[in-house]
C-alpha positions as MATLAB code, in Angstrom:
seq = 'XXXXXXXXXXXXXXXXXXXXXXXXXXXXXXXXXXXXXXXXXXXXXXXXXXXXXXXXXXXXXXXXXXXXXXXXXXXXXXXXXXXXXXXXXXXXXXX';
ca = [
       0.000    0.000    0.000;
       1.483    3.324   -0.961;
       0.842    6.317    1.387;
       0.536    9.539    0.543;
       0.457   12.581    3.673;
      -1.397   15.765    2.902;
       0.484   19.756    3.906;
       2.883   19.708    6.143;
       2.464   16.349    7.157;
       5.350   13.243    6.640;
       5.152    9.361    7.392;
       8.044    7.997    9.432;
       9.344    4.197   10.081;
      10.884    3.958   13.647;
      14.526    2.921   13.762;
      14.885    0.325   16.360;
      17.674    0.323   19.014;
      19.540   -2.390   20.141;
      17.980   -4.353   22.772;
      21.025   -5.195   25.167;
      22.064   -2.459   27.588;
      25.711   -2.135   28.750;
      27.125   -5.048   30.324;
      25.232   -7.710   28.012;
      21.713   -7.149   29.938;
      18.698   -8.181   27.264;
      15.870   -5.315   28.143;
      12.419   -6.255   27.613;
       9.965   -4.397   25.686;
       8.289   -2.758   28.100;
      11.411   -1.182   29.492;
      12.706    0.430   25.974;
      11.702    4.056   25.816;
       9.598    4.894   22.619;
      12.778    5.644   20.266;
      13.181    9.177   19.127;
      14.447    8.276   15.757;
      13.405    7.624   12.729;
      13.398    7.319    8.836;
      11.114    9.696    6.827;
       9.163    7.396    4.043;
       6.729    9.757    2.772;
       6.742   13.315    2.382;
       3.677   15.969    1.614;
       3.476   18.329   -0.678;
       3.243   21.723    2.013;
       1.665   24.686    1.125;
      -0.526   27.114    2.971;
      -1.529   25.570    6.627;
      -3.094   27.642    9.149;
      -2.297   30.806    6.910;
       1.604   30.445    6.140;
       3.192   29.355    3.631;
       5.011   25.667    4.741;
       8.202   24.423    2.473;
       8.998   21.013    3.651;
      12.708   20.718    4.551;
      12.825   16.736    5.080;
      12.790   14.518    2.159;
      12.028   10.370    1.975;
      15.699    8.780    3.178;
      16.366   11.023    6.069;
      16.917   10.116    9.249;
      15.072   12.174   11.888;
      14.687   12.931   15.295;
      11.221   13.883   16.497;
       9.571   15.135   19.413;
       8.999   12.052   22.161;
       4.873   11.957   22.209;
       4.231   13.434   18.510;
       2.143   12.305   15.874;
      -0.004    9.457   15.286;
       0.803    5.730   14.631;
      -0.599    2.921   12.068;
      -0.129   -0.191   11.373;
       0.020   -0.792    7.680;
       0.389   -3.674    6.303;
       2.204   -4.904    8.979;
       4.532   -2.334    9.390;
       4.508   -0.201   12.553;
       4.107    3.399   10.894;
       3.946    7.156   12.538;
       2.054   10.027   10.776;
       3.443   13.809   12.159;
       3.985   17.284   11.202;
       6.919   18.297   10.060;
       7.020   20.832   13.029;
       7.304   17.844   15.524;
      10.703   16.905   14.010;
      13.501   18.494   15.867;
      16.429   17.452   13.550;
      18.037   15.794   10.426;
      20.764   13.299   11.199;
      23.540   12.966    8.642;
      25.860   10.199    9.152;
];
């Protein structure tokens, strides 16, 4: 299925973190903290939101970090997907 945000809005995949702490200890799921970043897989077109004028600056293949509690998330076929505004993404990461 192919998904396409509206404005100012962009569809991220979560990058998972490695699930053994320091010193070899395997952490559960339910004591990982929601990771903060991710990679952008759709991107929408901008434009006029609330009265301003919105030019996206992320594009699909960056990697992001986003604000802990934003947007919305999906499952799609079987992938765990988040929907957010561009405005809940509080940097690119370049490696």
């Amino acid at each position: 299925m192919k998904i396409k945000p509206l404005f100012d809005r962009i569809v991220i995949k979560k990058v998972e973190e490695k699930a053994t702490a320091f010193g070899g200890i395997v952490l559960p799921d339910s004591a990982k903290e929601k990771p903060q970043m991710a990679e952008v897989i759709a991107v929408g077109p901008g434009g006029m939101v609330d009265g301003k004028e919105i030019a996206m600056q992320v594009k699909v293949g960056d990697k992001i970090l986003y604000s802990k509690y934003a947007g919305s998330d999906f499952k799609i076929d079987g992938e765990e997907l988040t929907v957010l505004r561009q405005s809940d993404v509080l940097a690119i990461v370049e490696d």
